[in-house]
N, CA, C and O atoms as a GROMACS GRO file, in nm:
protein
  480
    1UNK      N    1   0.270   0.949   1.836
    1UNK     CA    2   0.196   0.847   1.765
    1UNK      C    3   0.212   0.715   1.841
    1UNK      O    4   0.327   0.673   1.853
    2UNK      N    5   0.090   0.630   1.905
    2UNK     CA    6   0.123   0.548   1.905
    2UNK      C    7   0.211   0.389   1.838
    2UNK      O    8   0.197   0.335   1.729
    3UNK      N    9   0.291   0.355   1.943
    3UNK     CA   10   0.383   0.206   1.861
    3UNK      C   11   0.323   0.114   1.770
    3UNK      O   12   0.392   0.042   1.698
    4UNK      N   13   0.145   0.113   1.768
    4UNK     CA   14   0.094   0.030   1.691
    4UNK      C   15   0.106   0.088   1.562
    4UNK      O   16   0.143   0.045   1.452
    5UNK      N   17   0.060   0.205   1.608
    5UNK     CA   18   0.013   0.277   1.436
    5UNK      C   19   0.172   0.305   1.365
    5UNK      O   20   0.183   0.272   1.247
    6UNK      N   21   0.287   0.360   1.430
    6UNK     CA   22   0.360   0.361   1.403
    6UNK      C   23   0.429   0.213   1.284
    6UNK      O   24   0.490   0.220   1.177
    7UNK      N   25   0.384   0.093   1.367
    7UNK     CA   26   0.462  -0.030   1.318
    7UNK      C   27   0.317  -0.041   1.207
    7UNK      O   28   0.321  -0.159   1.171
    8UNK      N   29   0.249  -0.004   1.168
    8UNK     CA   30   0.154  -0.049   1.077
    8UNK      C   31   0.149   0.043   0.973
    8UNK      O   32   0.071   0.025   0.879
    9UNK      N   33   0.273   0.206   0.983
    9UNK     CA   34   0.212   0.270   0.864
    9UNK      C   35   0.391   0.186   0.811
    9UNK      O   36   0.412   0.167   0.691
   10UNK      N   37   0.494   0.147   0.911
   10UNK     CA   38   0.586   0.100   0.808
   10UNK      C   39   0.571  -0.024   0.707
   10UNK      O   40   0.614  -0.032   0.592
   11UNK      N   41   0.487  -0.134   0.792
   11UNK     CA   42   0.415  -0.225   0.685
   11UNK      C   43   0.385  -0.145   0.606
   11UNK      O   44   0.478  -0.152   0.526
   12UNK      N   45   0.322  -0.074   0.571
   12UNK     CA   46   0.259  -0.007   0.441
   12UNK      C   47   0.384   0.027   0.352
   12UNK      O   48   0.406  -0.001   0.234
   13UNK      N   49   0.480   0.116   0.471
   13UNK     CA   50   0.554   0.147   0.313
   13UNK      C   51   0.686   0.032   0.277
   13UNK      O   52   0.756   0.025   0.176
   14UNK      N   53   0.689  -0.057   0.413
   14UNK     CA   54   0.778  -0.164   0.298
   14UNK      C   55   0.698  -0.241   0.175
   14UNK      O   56   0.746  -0.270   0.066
   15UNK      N   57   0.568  -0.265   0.221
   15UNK     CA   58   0.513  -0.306   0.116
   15UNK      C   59   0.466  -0.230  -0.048
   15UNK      O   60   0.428  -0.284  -0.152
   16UNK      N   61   0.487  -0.093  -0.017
   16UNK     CA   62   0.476   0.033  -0.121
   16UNK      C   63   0.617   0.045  -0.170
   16UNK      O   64   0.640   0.074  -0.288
   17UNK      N   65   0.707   0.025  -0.087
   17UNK     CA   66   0.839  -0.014  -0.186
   17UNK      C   67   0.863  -0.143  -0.263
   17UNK      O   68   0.898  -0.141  -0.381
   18UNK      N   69   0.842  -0.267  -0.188
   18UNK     CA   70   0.863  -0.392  -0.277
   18UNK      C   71   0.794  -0.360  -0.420
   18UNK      O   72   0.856  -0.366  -0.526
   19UNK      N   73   0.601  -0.313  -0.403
   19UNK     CA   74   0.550  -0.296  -0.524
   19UNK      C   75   0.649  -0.193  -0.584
   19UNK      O   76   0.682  -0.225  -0.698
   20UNK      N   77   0.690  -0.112  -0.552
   20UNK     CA   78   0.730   0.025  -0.674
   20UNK      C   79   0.929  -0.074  -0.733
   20UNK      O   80   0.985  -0.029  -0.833
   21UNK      N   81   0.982  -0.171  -0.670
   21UNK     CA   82   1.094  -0.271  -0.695
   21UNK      C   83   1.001  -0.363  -0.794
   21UNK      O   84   1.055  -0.376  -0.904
   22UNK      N   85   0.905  -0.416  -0.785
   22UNK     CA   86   0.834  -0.523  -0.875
   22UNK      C   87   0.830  -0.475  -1.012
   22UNK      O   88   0.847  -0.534  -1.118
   23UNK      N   89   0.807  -0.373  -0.987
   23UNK     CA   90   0.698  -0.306  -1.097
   23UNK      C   91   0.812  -0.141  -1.209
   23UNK      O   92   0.796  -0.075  -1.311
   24UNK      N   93   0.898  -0.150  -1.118
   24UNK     CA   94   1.011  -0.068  -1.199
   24UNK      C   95   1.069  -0.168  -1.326
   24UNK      O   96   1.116  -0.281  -1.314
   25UNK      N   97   1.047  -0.078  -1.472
   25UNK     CA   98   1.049  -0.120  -1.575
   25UNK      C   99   0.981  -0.180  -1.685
   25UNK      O  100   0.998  -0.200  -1.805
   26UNK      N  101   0.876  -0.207  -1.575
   26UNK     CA  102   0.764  -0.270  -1.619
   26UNK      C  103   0.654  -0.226  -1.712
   26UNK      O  104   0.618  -0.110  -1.694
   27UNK      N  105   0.591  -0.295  -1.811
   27UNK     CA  106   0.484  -0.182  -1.868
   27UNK      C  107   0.390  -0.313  -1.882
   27UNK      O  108   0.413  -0.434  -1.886
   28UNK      N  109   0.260  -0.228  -1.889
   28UNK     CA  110   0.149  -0.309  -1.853
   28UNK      C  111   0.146  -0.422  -1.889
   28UNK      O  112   0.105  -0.504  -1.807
   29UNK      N  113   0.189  -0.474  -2.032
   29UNK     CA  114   0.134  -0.600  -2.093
   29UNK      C  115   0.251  -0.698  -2.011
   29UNK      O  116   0.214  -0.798  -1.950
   30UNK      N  117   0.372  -0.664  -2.017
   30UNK     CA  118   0.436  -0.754  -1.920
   30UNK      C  119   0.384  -0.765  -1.796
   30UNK      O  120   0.383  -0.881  -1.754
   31UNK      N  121   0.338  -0.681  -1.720
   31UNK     CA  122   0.252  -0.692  -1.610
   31UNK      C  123   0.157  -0.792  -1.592
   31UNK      O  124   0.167  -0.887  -1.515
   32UNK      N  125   0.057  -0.763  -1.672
   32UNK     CA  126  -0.045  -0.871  -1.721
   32UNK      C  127  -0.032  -1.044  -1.789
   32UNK      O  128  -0.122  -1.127  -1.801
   33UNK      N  129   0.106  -1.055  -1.824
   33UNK     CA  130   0.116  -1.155  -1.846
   33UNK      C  131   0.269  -1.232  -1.738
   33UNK      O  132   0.344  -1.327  -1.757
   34UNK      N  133   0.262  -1.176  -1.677
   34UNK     CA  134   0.370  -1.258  -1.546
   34UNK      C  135   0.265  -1.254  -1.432
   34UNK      O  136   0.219  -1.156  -1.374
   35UNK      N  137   0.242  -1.381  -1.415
   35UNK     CA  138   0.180  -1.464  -1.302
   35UNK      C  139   0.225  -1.420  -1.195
   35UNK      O  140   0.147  -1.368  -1.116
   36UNK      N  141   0.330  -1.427  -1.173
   36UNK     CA  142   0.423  -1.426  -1.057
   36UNK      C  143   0.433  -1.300  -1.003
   36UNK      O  144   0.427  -1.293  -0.881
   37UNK      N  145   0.450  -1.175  -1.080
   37UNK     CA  146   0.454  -1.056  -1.026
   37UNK      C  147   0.332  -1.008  -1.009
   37UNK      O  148   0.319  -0.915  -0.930
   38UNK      N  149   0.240  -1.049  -1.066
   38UNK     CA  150   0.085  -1.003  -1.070
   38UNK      C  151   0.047  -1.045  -0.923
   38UNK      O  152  -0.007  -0.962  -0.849
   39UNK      N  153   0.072  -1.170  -0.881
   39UNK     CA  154  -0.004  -1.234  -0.754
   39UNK      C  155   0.139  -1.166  -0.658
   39UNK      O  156   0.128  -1.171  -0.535
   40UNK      N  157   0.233  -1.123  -0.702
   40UNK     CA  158   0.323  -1.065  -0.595
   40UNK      C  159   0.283  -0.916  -0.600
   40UNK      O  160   0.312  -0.858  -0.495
   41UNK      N  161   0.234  -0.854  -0.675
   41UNK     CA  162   0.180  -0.715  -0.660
   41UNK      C  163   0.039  -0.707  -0.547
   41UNK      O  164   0.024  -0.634  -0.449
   42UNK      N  165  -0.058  -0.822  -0.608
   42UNK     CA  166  -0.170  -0.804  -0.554
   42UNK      C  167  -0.107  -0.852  -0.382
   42UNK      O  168  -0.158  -0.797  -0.284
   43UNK      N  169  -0.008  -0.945  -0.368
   43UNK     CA  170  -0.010  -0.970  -0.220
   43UNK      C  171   0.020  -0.833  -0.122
   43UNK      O  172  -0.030  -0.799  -0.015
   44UNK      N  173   0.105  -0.782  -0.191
   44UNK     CA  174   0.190  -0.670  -0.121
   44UNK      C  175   0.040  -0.579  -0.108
   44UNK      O  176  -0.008  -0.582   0.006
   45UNK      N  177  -0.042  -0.497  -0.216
   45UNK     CA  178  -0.149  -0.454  -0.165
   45UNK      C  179  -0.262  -0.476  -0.100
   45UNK      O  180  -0.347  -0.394  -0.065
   46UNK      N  181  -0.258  -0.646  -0.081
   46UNK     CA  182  -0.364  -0.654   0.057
   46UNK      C  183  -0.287  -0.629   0.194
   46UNK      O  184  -0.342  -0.601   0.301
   47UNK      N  185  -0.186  -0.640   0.180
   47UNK     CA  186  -0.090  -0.604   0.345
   47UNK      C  187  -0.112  -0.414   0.336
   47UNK      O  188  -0.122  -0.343   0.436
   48UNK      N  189  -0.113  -0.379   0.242
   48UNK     CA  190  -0.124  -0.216   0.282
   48UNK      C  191  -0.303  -0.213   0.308
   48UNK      O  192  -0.353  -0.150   0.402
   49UNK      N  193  -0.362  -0.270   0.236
   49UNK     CA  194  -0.521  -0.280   0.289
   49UNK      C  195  -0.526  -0.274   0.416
   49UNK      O  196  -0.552  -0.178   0.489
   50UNK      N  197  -0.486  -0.444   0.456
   50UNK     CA  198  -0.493  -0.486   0.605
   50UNK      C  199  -0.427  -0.380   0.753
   50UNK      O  200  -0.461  -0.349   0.868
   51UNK      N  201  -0.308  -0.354   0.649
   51UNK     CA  202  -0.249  -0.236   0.776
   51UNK      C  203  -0.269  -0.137   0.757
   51UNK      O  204  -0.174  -0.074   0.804
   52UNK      N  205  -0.360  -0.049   0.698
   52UNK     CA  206  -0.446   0.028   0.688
   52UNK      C  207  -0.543  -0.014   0.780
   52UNK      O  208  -0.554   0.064   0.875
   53UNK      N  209  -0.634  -0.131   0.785
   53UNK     CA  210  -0.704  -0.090   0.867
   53UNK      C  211  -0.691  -0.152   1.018
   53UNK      O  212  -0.788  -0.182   1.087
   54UNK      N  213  -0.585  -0.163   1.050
   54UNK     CA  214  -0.540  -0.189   1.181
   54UNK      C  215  -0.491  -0.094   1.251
   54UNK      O  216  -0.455  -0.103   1.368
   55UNK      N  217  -0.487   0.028   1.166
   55UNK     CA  218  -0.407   0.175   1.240
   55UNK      C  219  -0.569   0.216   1.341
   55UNK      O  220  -0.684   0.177   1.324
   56UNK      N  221  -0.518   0.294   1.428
   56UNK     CA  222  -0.655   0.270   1.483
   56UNK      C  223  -0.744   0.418   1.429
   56UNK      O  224  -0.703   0.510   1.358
   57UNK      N  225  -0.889   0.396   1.496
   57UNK     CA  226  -0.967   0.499   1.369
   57UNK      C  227  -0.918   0.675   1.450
   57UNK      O  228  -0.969   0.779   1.408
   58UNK      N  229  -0.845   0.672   1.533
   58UNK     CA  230  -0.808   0.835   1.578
   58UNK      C  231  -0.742   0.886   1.472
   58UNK      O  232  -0.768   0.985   1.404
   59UNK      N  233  -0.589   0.748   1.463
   59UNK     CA  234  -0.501   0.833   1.359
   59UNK      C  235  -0.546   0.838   1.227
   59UNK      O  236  -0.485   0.921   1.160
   60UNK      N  237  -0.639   0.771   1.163
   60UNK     CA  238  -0.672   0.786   1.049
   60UNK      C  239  -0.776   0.954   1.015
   60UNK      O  240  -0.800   1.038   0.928
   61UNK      N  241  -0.795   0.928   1.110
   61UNK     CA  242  -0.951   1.026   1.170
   61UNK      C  243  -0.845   1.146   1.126
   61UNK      O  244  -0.852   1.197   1.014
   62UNK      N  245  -0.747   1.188   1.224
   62UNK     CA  246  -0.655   1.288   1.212
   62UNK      C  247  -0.563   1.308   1.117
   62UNK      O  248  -0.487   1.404   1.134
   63UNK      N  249  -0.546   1.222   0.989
   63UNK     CA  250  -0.490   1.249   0.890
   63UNK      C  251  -0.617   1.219   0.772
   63UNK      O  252  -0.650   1.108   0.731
   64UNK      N  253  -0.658   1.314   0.742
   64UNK     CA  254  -0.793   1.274   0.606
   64UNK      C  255  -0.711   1.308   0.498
   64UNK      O  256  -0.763   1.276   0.391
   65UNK      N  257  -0.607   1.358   0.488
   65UNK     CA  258  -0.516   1.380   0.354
   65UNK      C  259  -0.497   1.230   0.283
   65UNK      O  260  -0.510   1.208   0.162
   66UNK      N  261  -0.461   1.125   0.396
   66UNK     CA  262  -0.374   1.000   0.326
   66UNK      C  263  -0.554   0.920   0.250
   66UNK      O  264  -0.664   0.948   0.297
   67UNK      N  265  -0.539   0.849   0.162
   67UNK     CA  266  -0.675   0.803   0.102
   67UNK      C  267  -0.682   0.633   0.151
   67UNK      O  268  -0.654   0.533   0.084
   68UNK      N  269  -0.732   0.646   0.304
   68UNK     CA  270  -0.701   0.554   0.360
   68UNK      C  271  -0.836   0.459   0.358
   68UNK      O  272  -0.824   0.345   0.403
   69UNK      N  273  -0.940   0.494   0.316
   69UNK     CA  274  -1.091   0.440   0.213
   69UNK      C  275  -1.029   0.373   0.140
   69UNK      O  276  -1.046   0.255   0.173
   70UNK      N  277  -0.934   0.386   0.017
   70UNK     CA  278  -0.912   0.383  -0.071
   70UNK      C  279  -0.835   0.270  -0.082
   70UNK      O  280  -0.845   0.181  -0.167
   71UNK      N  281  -0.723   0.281   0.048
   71UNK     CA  282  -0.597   0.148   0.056
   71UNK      C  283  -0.695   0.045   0.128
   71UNK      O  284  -0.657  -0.072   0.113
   72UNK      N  285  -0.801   0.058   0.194
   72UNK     CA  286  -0.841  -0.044   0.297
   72UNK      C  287  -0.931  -0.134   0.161
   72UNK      O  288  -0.934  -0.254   0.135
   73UNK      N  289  -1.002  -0.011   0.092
   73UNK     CA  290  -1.123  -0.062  -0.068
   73UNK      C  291  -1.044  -0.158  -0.103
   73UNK      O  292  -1.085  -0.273  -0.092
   74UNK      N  293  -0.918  -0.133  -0.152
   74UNK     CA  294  -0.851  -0.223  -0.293
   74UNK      C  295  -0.831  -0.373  -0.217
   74UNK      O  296  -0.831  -0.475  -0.286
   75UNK      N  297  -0.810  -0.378  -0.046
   75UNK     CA  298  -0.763  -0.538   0.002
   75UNK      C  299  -0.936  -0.547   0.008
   75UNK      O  300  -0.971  -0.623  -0.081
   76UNK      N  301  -1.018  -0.510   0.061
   76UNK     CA  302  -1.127  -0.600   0.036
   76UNK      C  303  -1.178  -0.602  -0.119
   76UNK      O  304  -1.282  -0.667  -0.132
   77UNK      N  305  -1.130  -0.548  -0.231
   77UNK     CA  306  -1.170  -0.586  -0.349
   77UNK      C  307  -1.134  -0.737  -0.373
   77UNK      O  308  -1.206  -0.834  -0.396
   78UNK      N  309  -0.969  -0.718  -0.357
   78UNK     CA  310  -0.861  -0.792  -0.409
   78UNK      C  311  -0.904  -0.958  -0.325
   78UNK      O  312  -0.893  -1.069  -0.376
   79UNK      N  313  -0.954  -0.926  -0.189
   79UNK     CA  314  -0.960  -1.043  -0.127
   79UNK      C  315  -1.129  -1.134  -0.137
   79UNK      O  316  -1.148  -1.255  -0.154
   80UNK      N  317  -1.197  -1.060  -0.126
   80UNK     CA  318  -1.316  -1.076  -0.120
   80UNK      C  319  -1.394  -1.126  -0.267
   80UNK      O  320  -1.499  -1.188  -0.279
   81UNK      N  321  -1.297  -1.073  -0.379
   81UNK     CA  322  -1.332  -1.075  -0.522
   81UNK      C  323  -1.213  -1.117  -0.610
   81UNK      O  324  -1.183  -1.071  -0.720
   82UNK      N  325  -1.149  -1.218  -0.536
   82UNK     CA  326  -1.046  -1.260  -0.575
   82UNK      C  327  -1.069  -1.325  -0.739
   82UNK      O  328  -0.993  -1.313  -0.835
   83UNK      N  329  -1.149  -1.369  -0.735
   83UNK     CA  330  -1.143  -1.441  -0.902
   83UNK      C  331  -1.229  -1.346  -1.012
   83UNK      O  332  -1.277  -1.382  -1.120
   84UNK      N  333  -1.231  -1.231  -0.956
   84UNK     CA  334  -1.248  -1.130  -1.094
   84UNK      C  335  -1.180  -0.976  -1.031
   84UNK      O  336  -1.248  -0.880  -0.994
   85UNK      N  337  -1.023  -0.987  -1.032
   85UNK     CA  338  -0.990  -0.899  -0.976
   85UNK      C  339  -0.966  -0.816  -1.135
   85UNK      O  340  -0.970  -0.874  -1.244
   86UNK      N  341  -0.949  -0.714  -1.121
   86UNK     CA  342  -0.999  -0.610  -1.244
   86UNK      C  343  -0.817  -0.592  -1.254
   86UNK      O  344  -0.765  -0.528  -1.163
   87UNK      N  345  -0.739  -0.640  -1.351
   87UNK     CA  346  -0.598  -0.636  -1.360
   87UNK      C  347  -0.536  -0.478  -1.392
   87UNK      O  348  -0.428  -0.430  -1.361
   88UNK      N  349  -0.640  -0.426  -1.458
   88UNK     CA  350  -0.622  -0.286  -1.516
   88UNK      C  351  -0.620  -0.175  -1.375
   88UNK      O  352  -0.555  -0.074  -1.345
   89UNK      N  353  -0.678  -0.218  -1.342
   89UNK     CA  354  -0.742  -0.137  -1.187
   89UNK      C  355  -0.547  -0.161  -1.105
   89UNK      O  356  -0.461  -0.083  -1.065
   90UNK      N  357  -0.557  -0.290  -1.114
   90UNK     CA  358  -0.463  -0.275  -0.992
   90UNK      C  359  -0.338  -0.237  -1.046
   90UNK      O  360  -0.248  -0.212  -0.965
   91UNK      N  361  -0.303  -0.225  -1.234
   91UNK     CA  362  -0.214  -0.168  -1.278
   91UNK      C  363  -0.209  -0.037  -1.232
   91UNK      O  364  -0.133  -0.002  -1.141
   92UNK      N  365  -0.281   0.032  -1.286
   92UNK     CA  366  -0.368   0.190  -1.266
   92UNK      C  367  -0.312   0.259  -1.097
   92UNK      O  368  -0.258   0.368  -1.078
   93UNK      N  369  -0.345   0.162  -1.003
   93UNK     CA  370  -0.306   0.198  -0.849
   93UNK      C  371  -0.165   0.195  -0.848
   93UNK      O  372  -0.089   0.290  -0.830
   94UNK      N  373  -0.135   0.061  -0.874
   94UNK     CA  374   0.070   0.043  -0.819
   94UNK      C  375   0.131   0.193  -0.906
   94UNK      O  376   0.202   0.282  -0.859
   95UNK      N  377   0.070   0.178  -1.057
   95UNK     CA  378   0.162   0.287  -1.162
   95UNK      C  379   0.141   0.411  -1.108
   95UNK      O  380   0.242   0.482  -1.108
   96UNK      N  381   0.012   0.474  -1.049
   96UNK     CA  382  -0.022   0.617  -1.049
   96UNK      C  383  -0.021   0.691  -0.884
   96UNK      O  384  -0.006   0.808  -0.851
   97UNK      N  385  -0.048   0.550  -0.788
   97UNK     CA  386  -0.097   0.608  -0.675
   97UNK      C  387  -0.033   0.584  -0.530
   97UNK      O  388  -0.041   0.637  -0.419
   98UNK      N  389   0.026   0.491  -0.582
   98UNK     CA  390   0.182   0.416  -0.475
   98UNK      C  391   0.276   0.496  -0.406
   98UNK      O  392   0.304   0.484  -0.287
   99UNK      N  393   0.352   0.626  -0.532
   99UNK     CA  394   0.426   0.686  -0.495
   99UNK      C  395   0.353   0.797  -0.425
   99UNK      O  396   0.417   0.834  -0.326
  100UNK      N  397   0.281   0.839  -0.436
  100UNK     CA  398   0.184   0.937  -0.384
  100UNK      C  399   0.170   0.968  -0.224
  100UNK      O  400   0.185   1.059  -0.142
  101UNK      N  401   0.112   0.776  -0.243
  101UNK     CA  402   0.061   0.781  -0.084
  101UNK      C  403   0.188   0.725   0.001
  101UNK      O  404   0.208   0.744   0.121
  102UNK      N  405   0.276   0.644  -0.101
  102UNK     CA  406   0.402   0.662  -0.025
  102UNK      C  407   0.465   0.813   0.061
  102UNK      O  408   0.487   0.832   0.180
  103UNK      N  409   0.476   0.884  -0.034
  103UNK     CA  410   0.509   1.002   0.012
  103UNK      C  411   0.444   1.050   0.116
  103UNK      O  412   0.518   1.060   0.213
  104UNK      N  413   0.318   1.089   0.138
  104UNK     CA  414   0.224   1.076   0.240
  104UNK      C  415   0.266   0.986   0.396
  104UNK      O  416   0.261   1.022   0.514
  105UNK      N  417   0.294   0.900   0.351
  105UNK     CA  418   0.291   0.786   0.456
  105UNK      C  419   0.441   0.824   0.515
  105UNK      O  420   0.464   0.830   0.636
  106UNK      N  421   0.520   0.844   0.432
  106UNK     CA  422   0.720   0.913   0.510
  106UNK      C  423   0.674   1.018   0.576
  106UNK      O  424   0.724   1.041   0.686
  107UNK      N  425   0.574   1.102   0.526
  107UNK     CA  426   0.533   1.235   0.587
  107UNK      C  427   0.509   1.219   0.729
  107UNK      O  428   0.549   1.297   0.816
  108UNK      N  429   0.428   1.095   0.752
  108UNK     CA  430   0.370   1.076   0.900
  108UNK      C  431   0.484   1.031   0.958
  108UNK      O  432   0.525   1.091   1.058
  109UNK      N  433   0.547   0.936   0.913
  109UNK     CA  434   0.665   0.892   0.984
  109UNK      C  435   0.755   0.913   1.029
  109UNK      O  436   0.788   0.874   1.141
  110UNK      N  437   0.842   1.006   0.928
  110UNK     CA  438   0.887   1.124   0.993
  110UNK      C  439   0.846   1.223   1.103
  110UNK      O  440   0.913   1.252   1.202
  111UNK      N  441   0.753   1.260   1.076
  111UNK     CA  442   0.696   1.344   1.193
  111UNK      C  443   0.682   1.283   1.338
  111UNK      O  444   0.688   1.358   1.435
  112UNK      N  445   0.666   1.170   1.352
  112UNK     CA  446   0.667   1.130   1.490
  112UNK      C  447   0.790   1.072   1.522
  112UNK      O  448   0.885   1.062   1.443
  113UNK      N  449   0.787   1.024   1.664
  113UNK     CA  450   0.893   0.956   1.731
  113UNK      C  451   0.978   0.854   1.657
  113UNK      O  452   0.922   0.771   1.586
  114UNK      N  453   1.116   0.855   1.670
  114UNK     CA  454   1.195   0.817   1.567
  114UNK      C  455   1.214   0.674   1.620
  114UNK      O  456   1.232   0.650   1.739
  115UNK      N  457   1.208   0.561   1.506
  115UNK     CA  458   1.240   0.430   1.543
  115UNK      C  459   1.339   0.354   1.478
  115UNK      O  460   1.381   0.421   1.383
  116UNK      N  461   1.388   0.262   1.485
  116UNK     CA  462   1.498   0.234   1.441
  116UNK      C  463   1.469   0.153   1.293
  116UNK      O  464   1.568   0.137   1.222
  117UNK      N  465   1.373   0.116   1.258
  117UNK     CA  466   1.290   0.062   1.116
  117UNK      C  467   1.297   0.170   1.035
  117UNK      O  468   1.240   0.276   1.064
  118UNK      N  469   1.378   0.151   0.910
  118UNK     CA  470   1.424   0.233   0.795
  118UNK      C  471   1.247   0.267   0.703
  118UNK      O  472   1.135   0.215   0.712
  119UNK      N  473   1.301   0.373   0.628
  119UNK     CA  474   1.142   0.418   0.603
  119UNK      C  475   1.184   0.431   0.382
  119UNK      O  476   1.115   0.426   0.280
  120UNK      N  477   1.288   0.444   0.404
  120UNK     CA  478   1.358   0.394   0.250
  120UNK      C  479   1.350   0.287   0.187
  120UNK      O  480   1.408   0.273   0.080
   0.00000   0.00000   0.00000
């Protein structure tokens, strides 16, 4: 795997861990009403957007399992439509779909050349 894609799927999952640290304990209405973790949730998922789509289009091409439409969709929702971002929506992703594609994303990482950037 190339060093780029490599250093861009770990952005993803430090940022898929901070959200799943934010958001442990949490239940929606507290969600929805802390400012602070809300705009710290949404930041962390435009960095998995963005480094999503900086991996280049081979390796994405070659993994169609990870729902990499899907991580790139939510940063141009989140950014582009910033003042009607749908709060339920981005509950719905961190709660149901984080750990998922986390898992996914250790999958690749593991599998290639080993670097010294922790994947925990």
């Amino acid at each position: 795997m190339p060093p780029r894609d490599r250093s861009h799927l770990f952005d993803i999952l430090e940022a898929l861990n901070s959200i799943r640290a934010f958001i442990t304990g949490v239940d929606y209405d507290s969600f929805v009403e802390n400012d602070m973790l809300l705009s710290a949730v949404i930041r962390k998922l435009e960095i998995v957007g963005e480094a999503t789509k900086r991996l280049s289009s081979e390796f994405r091409s070659a993994h169609p399992e990870v729902p990499w439409k899907m991580m790139s969709g939510m940063n141009d929702i989140l950014i582009h439509d910033y003042d009607q971002v749908d709060v339920e929506l981005v509950w719905k992703t961190v709660s149901f779909e984080t750990d998922k594609t986390k898992r996914m994303i250790e999958e690749l990482v593991s599998g290639g050349d080993q670097d010294d950037r922790s994947i925990s």
